[in-house]
DOVO-926028 format. One record per residue: x, y, z of N, C-alpha, C in turn; residue number from 1. Coordinates in nm, 2 decimals, always signed. Layout:
    n_c1    n_c2    n_c3   ca_c1   ca_c2   ca_c3    c_c1    c_c2    c_c3    k
       X       Y       Z       X       Y       Z       X       Y       Z  NUM
...
This chain:
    n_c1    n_c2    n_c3   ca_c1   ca_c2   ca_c3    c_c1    c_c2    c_c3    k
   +3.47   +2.45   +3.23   +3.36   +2.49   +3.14   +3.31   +2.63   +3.18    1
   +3.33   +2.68   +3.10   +3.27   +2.86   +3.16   +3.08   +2.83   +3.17    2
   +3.08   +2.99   +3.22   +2.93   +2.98   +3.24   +2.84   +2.97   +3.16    3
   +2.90   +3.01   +3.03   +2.79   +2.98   +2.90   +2.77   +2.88   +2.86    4
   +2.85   +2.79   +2.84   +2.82   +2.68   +2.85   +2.77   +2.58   +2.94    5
   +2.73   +2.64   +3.05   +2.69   +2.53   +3.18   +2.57   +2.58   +3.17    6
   +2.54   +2.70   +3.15   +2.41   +2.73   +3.17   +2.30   +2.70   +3.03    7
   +2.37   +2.68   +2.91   +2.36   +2.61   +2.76   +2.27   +2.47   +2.80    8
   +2.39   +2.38   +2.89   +2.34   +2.27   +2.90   +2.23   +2.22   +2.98    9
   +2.26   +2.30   +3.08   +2.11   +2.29   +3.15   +1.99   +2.29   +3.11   10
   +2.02   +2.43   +3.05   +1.87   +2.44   +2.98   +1.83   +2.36   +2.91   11
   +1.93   +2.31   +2.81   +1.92   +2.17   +2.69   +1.84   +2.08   +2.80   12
   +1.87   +2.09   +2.91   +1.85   +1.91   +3.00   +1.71   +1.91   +3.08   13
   +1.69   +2.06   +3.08   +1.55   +2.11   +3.10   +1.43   +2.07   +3.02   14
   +1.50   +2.12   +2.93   +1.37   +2.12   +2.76   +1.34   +1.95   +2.75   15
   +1.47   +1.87   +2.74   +1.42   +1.74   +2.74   +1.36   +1.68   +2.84   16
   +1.41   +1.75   +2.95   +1.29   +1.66   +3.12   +1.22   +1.71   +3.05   17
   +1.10   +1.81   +2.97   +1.01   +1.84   +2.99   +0.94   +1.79   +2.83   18
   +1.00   +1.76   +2.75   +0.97   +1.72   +2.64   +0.92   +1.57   +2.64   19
   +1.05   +1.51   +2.75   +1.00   +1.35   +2.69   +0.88   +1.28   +2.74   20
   +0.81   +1.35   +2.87   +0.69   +1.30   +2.89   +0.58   +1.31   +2.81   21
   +0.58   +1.39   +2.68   +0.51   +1.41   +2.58   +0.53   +1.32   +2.47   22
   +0.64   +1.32   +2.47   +0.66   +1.25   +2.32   +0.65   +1.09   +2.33   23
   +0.69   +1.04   +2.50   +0.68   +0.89   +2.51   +0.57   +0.87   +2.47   24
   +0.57   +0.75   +2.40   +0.44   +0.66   +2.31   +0.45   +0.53   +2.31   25
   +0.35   +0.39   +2.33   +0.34   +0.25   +2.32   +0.26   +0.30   +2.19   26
   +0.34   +0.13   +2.18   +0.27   +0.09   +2.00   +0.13   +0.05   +2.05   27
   +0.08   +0.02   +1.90   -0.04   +0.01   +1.91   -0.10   -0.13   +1.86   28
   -0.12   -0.24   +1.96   -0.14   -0.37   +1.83   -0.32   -0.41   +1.86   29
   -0.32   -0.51   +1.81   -0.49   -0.56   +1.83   -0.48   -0.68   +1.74   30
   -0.52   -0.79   +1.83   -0.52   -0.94   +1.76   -0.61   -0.95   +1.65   31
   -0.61   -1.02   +1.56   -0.64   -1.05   +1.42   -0.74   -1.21   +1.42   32
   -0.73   -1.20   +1.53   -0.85   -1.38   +1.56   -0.97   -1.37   +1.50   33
   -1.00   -1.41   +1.44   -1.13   -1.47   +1.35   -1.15   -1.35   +1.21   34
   -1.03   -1.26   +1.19   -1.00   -1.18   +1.13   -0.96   -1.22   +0.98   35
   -1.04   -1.20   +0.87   -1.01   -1.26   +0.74   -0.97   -1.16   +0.62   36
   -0.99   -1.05   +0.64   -0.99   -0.90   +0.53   -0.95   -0.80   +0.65   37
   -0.83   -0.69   +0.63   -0.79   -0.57   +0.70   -0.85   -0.50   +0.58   38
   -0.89   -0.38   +0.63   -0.90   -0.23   +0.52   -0.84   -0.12   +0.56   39
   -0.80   -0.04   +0.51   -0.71   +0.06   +0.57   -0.76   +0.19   +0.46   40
   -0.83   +0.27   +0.52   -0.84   +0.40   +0.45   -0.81   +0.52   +0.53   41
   -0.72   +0.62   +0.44   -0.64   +0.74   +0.50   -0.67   +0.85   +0.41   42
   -0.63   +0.98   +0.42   -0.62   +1.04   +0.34   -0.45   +1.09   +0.35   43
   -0.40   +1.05   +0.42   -0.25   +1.01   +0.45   -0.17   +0.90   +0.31   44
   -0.06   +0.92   +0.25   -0.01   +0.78   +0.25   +0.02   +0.68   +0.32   45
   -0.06   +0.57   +0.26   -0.02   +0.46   +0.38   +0.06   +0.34   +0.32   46
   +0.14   +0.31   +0.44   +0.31   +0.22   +0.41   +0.23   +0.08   +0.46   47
   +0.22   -0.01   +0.37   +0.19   -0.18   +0.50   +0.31   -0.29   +0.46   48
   +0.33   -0.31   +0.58   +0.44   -0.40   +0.57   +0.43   -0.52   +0.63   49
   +0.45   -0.63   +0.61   +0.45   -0.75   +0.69   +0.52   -0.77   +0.79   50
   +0.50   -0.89   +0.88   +0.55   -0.93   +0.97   +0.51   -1.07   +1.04   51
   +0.55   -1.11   +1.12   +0.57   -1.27   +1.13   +0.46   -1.28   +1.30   52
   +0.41   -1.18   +1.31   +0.32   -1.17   +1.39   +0.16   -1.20   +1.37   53
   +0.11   -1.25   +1.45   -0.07   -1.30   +1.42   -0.14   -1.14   +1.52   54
   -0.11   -1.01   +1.45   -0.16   -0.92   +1.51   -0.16   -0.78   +1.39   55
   -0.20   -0.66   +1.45   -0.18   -0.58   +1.36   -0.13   -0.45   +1.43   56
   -0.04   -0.40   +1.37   +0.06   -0.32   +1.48   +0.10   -0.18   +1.43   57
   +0.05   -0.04   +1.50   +0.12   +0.06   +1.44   +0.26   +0.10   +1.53   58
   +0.34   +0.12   +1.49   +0.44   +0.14   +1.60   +0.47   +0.28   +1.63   59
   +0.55   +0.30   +1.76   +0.61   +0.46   +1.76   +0.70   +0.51   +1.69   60
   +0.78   +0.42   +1.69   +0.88   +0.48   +1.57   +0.88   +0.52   +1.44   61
   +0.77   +0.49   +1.36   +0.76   +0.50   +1.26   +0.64   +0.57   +1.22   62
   +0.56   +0.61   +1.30   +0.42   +0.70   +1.32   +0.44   +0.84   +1.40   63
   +0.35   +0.92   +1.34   +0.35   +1.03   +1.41   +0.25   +1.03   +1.52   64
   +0.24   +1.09   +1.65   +0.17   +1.06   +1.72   +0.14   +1.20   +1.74   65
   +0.02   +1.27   +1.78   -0.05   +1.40   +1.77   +0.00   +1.41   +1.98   66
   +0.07   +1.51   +2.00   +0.05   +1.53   +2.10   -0.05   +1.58   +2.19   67
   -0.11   +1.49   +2.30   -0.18   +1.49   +2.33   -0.18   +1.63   +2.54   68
   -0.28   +1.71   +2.51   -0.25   +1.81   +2.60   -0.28   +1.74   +2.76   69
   -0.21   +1.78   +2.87   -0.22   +1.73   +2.99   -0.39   +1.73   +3.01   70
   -0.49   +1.79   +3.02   -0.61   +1.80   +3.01   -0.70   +1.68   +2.96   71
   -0.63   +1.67   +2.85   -0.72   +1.55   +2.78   -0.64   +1.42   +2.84   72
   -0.61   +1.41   +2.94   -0.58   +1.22   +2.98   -0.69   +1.16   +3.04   73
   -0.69   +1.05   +2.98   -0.82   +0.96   +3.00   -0.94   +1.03   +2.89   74
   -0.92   +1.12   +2.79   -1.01   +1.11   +2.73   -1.01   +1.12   +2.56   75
   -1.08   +1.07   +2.45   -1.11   +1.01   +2.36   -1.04   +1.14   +2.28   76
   -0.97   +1.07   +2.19   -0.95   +1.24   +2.01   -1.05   +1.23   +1.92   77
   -1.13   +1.35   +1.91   -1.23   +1.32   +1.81   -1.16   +1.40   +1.67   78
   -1.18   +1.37   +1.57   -1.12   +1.42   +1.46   -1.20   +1.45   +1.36   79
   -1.32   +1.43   +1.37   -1.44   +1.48   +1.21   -1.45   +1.33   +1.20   80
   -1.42   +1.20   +1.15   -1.43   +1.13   +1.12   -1.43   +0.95   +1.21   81
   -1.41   +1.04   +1.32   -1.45   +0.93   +1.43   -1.33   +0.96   +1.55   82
   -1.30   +0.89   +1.62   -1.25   +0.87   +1.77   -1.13   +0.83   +1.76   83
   -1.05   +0.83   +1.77   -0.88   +0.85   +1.78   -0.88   +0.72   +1.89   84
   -0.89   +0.60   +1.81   -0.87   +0.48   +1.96   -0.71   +0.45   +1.99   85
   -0.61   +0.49   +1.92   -0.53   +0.39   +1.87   -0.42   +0.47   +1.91   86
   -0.39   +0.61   +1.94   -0.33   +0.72   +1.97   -0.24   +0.81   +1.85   87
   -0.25   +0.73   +1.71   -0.20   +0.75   +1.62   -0.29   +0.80   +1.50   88
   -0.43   +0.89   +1.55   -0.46   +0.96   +1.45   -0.56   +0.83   +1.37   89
   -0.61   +0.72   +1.45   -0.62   +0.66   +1.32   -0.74   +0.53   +1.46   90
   -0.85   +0.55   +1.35   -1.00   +0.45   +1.44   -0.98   +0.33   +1.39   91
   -1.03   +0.25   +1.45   -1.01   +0.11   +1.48   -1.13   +0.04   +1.51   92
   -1.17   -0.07   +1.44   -1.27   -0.07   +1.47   -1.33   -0.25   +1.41   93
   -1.40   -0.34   +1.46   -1.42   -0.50   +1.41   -1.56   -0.48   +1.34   94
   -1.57   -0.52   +1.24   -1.73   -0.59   +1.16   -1.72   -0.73   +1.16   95
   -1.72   -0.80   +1.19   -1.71   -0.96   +1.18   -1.60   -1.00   +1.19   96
   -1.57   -1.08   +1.03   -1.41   -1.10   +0.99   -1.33   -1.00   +0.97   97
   -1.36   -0.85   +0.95   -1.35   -0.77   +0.91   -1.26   -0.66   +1.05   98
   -1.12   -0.65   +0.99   -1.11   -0.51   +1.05   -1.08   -0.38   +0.96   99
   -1.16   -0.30   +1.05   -1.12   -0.14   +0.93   -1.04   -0.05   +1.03  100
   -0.97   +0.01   +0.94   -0.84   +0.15   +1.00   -0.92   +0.23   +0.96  101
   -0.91   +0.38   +1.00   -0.98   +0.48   +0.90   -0.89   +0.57   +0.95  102
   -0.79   +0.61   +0.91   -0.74   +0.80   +0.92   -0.78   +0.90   +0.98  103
   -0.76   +0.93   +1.08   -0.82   +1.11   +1.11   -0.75   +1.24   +1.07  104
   -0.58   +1.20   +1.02   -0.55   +1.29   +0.98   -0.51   +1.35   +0.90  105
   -0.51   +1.48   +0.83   -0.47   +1.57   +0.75   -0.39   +1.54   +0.65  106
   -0.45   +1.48   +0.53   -0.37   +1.43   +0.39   -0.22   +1.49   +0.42  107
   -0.18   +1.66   +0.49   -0.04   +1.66   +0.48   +0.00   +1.65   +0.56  108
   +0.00   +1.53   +0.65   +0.08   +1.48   +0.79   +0.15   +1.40   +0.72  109
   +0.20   +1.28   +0.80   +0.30   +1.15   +0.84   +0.26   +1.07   +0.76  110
   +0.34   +0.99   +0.70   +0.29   +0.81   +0.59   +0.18   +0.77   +0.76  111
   +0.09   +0.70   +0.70   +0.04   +0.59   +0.81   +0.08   +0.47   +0.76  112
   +0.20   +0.40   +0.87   +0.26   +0.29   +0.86   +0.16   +0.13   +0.93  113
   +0.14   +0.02   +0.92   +0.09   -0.05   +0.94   +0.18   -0.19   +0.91  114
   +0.16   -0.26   +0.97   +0.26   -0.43   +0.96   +0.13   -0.48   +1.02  115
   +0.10   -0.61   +0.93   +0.01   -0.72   +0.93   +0.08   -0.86   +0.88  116
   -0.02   -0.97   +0.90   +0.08   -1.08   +0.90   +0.10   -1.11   +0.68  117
   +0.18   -1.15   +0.64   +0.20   -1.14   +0.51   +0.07   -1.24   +0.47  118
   +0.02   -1.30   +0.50   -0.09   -1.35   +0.41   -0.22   -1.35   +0.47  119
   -0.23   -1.24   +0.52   -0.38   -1.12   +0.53   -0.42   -1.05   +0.44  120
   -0.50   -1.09   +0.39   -0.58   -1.00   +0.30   -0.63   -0.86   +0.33  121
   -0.62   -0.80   +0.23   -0.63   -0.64   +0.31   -0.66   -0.55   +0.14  122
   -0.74   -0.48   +0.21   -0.77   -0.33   +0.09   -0.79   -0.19   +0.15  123
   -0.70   -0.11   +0.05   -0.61   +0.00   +0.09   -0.63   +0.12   +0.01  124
   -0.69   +0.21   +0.04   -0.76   +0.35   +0.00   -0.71   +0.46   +0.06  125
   -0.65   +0.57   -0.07   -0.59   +0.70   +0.00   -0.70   +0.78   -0.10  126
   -0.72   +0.88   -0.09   -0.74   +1.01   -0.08   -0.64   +1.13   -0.14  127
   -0.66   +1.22   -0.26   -0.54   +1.37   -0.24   -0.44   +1.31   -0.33  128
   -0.31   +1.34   -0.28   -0.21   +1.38   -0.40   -0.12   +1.26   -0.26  129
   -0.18   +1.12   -0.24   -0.06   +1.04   -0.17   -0.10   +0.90   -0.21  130
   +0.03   +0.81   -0.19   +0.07   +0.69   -0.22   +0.03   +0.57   -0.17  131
   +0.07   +0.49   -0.21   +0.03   +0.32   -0.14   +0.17   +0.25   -0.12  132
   +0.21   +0.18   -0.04   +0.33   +0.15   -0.09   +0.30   +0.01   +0.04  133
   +0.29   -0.13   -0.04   +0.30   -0.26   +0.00   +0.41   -0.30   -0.04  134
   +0.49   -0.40   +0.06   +0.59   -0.47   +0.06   +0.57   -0.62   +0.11  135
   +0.63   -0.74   +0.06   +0.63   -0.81   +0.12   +0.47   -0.92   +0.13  136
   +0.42   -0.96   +0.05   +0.26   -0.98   +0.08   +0.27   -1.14   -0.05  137
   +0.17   -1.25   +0.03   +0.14   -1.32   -0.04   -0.03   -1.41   -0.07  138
   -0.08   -1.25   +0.00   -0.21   -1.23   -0.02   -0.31   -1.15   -0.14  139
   -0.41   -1.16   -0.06   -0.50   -1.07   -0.19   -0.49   -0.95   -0.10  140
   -0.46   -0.84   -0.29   -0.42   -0.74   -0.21   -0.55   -0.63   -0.32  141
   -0.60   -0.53   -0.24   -0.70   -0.45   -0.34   -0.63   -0.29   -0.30  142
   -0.58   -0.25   -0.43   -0.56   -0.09   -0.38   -0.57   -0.01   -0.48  143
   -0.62   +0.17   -0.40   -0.66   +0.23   -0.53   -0.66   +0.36   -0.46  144
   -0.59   +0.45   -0.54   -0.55   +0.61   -0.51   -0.64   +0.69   -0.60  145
   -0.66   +0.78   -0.60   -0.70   +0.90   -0.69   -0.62   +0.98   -0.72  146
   -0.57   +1.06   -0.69   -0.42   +1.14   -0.73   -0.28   +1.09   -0.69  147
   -0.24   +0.96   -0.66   -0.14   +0.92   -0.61   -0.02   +0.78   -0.67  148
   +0.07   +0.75   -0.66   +0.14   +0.63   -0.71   +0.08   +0.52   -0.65  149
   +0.10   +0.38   -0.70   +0.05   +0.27   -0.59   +0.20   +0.18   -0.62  150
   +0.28   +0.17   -0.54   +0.43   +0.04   -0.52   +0.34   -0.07   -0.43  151
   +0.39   -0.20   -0.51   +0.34   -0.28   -0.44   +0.47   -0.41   -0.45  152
   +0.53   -0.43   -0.37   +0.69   -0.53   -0.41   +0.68   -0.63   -0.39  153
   +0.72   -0.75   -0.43   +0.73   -0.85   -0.36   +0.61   -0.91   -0.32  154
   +0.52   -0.93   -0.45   +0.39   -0.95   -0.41   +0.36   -1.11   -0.50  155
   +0.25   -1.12   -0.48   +0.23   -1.27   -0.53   +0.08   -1.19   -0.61  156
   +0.00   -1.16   -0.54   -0.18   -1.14   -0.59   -0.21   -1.25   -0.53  157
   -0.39   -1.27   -0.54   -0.47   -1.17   -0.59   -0.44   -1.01   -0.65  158
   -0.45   -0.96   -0.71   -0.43   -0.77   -0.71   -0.56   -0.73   -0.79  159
   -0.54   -0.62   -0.75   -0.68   -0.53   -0.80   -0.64   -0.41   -0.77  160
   -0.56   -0.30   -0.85   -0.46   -0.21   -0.85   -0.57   -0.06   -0.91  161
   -0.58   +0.01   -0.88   -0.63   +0.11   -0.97   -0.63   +0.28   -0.91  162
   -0.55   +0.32   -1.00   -0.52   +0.49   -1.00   -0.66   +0.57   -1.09  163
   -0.62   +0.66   -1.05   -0.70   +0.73   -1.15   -0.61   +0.83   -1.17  164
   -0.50   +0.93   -1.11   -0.41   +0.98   -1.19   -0.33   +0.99   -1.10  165
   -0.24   +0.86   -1.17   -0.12   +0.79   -1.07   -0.03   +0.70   -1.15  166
   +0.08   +0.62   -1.12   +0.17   +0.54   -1.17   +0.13   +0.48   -1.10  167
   +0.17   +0.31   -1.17   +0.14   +0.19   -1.06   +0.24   +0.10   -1.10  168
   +0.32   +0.07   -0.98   +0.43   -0.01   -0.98   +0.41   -0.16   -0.90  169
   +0.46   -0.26   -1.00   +0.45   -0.38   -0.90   +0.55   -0.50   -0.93  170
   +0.66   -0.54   -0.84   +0.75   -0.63   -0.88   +0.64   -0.80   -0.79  171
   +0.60   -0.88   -0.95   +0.58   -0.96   -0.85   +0.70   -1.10   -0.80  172
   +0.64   -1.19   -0.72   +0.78   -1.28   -0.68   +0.75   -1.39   -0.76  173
   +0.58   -1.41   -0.77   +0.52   -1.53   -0.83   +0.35   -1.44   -0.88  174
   +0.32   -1.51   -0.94   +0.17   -1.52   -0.98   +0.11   -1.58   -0.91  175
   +0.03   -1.55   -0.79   -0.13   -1.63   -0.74   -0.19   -1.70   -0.90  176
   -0.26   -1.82   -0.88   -0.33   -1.87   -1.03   -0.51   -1.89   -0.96  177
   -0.54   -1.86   -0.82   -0.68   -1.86   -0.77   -0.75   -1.74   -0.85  178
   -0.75   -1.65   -0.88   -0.82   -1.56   -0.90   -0.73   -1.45   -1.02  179
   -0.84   -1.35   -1.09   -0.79   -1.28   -1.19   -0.73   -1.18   -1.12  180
   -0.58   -1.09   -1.21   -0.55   -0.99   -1.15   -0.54   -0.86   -1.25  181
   -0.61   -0.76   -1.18   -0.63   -0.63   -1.27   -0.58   -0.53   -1.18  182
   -0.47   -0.45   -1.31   -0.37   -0.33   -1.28   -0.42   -0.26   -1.38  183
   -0.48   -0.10   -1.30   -0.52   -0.04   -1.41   -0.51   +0.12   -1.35  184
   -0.45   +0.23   -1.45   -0.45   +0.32   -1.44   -0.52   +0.43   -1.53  185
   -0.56   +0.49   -1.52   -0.68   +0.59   -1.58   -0.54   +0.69   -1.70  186
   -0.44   +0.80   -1.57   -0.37   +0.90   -1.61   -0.21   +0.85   -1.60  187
   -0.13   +0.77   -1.59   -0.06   +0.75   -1.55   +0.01   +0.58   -1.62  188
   +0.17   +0.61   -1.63   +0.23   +0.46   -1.66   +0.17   +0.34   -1.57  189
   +0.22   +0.21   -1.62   +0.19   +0.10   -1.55   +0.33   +0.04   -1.55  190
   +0.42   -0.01   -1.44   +0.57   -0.09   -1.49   +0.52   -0.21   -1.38  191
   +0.51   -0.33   -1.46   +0.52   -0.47   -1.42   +0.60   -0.56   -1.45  192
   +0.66   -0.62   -1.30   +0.80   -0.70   -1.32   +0.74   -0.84   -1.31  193
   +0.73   -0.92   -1.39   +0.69   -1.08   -1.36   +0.83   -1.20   -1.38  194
   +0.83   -1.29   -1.25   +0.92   -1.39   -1.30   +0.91   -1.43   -1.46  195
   +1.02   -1.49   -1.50   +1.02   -1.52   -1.68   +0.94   -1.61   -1.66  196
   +0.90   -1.74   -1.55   +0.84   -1.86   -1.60   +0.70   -1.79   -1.60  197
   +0.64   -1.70   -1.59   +0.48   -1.68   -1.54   +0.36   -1.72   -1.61  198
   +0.29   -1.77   -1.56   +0.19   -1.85   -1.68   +0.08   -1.74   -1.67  199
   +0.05   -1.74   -1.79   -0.10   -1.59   -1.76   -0.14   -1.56   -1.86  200
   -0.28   -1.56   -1.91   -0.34   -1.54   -2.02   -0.34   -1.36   -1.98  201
   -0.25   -1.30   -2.10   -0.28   -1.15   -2.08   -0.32   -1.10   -2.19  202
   -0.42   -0.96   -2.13   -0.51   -0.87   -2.21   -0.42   -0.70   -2.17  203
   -0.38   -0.68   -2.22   -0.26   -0.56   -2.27   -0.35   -0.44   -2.32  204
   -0.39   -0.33   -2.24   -0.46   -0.23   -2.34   -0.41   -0.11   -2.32  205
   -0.33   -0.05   -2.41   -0.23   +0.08   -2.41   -0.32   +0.20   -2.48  206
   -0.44   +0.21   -2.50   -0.48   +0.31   -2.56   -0.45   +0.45   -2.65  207
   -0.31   +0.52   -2.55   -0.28   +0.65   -2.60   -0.16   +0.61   -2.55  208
   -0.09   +0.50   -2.56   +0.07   +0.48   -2.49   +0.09   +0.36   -2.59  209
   +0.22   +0.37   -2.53   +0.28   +0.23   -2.57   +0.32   +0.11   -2.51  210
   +0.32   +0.01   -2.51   +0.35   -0.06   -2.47   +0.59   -0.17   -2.48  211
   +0.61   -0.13   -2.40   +0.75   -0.19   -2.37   +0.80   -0.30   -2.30  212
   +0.85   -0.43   -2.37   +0.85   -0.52   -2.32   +1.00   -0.60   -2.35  213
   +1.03   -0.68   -2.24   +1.14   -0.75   -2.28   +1.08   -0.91   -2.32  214
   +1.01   -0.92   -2.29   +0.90   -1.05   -2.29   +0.88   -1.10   -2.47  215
   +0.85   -1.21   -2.52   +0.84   -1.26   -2.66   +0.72   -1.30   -2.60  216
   +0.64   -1.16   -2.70   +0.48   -1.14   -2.68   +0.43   -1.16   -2.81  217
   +0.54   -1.23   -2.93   +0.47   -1.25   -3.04   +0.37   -1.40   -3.07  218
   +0.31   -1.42   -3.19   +0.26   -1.55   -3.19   +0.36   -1.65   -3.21  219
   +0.35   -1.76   -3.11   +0.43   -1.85   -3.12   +0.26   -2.02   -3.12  220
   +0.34   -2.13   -3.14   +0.26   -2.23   -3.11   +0.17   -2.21   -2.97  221
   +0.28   -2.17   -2.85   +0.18   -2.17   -2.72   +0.08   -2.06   -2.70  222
   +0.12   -1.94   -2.78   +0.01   -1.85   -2.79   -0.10   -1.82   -2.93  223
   -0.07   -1.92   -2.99   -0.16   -1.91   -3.10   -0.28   -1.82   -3.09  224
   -0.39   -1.81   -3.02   -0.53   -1.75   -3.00   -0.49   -1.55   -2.98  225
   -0.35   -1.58   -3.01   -0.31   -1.36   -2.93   -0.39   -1.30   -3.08  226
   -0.43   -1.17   -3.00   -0.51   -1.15   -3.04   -0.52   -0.95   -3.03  227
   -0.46   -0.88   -3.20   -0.40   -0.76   -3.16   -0.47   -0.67   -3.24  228
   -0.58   -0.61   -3.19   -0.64   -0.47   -3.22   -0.64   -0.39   -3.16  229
   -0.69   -0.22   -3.24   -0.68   -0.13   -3.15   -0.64   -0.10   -3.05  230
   -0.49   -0.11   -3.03   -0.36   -0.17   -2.95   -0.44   -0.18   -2.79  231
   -0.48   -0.30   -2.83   -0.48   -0.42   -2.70   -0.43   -0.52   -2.75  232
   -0.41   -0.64   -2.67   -0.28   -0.72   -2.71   -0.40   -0.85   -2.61  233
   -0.39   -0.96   -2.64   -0.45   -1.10   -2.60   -0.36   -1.15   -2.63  234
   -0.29   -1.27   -2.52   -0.18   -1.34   -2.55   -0.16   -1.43   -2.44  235
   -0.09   -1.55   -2.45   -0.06   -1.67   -2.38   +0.11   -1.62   -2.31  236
   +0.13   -1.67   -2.20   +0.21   -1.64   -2.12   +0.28   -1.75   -2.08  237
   +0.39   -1.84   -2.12   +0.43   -1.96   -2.12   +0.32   -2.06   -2.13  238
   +0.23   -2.06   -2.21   +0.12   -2.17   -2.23   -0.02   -2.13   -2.15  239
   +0.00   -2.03   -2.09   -0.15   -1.96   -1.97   -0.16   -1.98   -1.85  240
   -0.22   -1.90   -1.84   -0.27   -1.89   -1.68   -0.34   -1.86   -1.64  241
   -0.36   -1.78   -1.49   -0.50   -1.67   -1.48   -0.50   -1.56   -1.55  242
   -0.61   -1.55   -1.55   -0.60   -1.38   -1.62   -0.54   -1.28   -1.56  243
   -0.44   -1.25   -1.65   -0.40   -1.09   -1.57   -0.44   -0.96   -1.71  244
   -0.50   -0.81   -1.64   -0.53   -0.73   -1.69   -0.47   -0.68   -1.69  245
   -0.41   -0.58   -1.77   -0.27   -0.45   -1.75   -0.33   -0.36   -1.85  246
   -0.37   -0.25   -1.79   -0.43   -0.14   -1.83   -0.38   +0.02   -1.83  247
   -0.39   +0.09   -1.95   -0.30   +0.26   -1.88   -0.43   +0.30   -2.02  248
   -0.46   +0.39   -1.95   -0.55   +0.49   -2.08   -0.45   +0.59   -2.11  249
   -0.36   +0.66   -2.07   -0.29   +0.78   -2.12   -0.14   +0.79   -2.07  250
   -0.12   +0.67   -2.06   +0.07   +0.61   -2.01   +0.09   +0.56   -2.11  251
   +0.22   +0.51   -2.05   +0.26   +0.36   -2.12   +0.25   +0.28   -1.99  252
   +0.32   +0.13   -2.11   +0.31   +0.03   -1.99   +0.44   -0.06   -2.04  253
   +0.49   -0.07   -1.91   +0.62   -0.15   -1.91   +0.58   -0.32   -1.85  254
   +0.63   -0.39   -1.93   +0.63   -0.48   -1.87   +0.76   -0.60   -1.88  255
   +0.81   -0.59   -1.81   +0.99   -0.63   -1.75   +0.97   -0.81   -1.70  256
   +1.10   -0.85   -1.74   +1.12   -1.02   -1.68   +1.20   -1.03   -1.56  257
   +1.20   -1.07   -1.46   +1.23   -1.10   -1.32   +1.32   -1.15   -1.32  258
């Protein structure tokens, strides 16, 4: 090996001794005991994923972590909006049953990723021109962007979905029948995937859109009461169910069989 290259690698072997004591990071968890509702507000998009754990966990690998200067060890990150507990840019903090996340950082940083146990209830707030994106969940789920998409997969509801100028996507696996569920976007499509058996009294309001369906949304015997003005749509859903709302003021709205 000539000298350019020995002295190449050195230096490569240098930069990483001196790199990785910075960048090593432990996840971040905190038990969920007497814990009934998570909230999670960012001005980041934020990713929540489930997991088979009774905790709530941001991990390293999948978070940006703000490197922290030799100076500041042992002491607190303040960010404008509270204290940096968690080392991922993001406060933490218990109200009762209640735990809240809050963001400290900069709408154009990193997704803030999160895994909670799948049937945790939880409501989820961005900020700016970013996303929501739930997977995996057979809880009550409340989420709502202002400039951003909301994906929500593999979901059952409760839901309570709302853009204000954004798309909102949701494949569910099943219908929750405890409670009403309302999908609603102000500026933006709506695409909803329901298994074919789904039972659900639906109210359909496409205002300045259209509505697309592979579904037999006409009057039949089990929907008799449907009910179609000023393109809203009232209709029985294999004989009914809970209420579900599906709303776009200036989209369309898709709604697909599973």
């Amino acid at each position: 090996m000539d000298t350019y290259k020995t002295l190449k690698l050195g230096l490569l072997f240098i930069a990483l001794t001196i790199i990785t004591p910075f960048v090593k990071a432990q996840d971040y968890t905190t038990d969920l005991i007497g814990i009934q509702k998570v909230y999670i507000e960012s001005e980041t998009t934020i990713v929540l994923k489930s997991h088979d754990l009774d905790q709530l966990l941001i991990n390293e690998i999948e978070n940006f972590r703000t490197l922290v200067p030799e100076k500041a060890n042992g002491l607190q990150s303040f960010q404008g909006q509270g204290s940096d507990n968690t080392g991922y840019g993001v406060a933490v903090s218990k109200d009762g049953s209640a735990l809240k996340l809050t963001g400290l950082r900069d709408r154009r940083t990193a997704n803030l990723v999160v895994y909670v146990p799948k049937n945790m209830d939880v409501s989820l707030k961005t900020l700016g021109n970013n996303d929501l994106i739930v997977t995996n969940f057979i809880s009550e789920i409340e989420a709502k962007t202002y400039n951003g998409d909301i994906y929500l997969y593999n979901v059952t509801g409760p839901i309570i979905a709302e853009s204000k100028v954004g798309n909102i996507n949701v494949l569910f696996d099943e219908i929750n029948q405890s409670s009403p569920i309302s999908i609603i976007s102000s500026n933006g499509d709506v695409d909803i995937t329901l298994p074919e058996n789904s039972k659900a009294d639906l109210t359909i309001r496409t205002p300045r859109g259209e509505l697309y369906t592979d579904f037999d949304l006409l009057k039949t015997e089990s929907n008799a009461d449907q009910i179609v003005e000023r393109r809203t749509l009232q209709t029985k859903l294999n004989g009914g169910g809970v209420l579900v709302i599906l709303q776009t003021l200036k989209g369309n709205l898709f709604l697909r069989k599973k």
